[in-house]
N, C-alpha and C positions, 0 to 999 in steps of 0.2 A: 447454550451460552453460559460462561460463569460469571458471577456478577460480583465484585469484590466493591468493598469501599473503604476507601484510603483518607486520607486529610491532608495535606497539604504536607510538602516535603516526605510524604510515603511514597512507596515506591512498590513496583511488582515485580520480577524476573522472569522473562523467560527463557527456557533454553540453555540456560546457563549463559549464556551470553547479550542477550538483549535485557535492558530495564526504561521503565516504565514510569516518569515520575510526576507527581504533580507538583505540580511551579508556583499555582496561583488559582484561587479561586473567586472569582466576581459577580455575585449575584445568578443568572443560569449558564456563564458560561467558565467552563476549566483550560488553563493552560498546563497542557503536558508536555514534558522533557523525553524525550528520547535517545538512549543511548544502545548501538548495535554497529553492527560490524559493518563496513562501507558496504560491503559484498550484498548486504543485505535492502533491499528497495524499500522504501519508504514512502506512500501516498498518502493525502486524503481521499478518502473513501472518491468524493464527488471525480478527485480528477482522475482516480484508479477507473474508474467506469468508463470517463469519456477517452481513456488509454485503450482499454481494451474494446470499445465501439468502434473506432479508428482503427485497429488491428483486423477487426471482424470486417469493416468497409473495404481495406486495402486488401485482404485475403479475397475477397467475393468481387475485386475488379480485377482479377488477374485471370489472362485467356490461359487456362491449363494445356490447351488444343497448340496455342500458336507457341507456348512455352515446349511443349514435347518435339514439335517439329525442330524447334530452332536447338534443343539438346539431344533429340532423340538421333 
C-alpha cells in the first residue's frame, strides 16, 4: 500500500485520468473529492463488499443442472 499525505485542497492522480482530492478536514474524519470518468465505478469500501456478497449469494443460488437442460 502507498501511503501519501496531502492537506487540504491537495490532490493525487491516478491513471492519468482519475483525481483524488481532499475537500475538508474535521478532527478524525476527511472529506474526499473524486474526479474519474463515468465509466469508472466508484464505492465505499463497506458497500463494495456487501456488492460483491450479493453477487457471491445469487451466483451460488442458481441450479447450473436445470440451467443446462433448459439451454442445453
Amino acid at each position: 500500500m502507498l501511503a501519501l499525505s496531502r492537506k487540504k485542497d491537495e490532490a493525487i492522480i491516478i491513471n492519468d485520468d482519475i483525481e483524488i482530492k481532499v475537500i475538508e478536514v474535521k478532527g478524525d474524519q476527511v472529506k474526499l473529492g473524486i474526479s474519474a470518468p463515468k465509466s469508472v465505478p466508484i464505492y465505499r469500501k463497506e458497500v463494495y463488499v456487501q456488492i460483491q456478497e450479493a453477487n457471491k449469494e445469487a451466483a451460488n443460488s442458481v441450479d447450473v443442472q436445470a440451467l443446462g437442460e433448459l439451454f442445453g
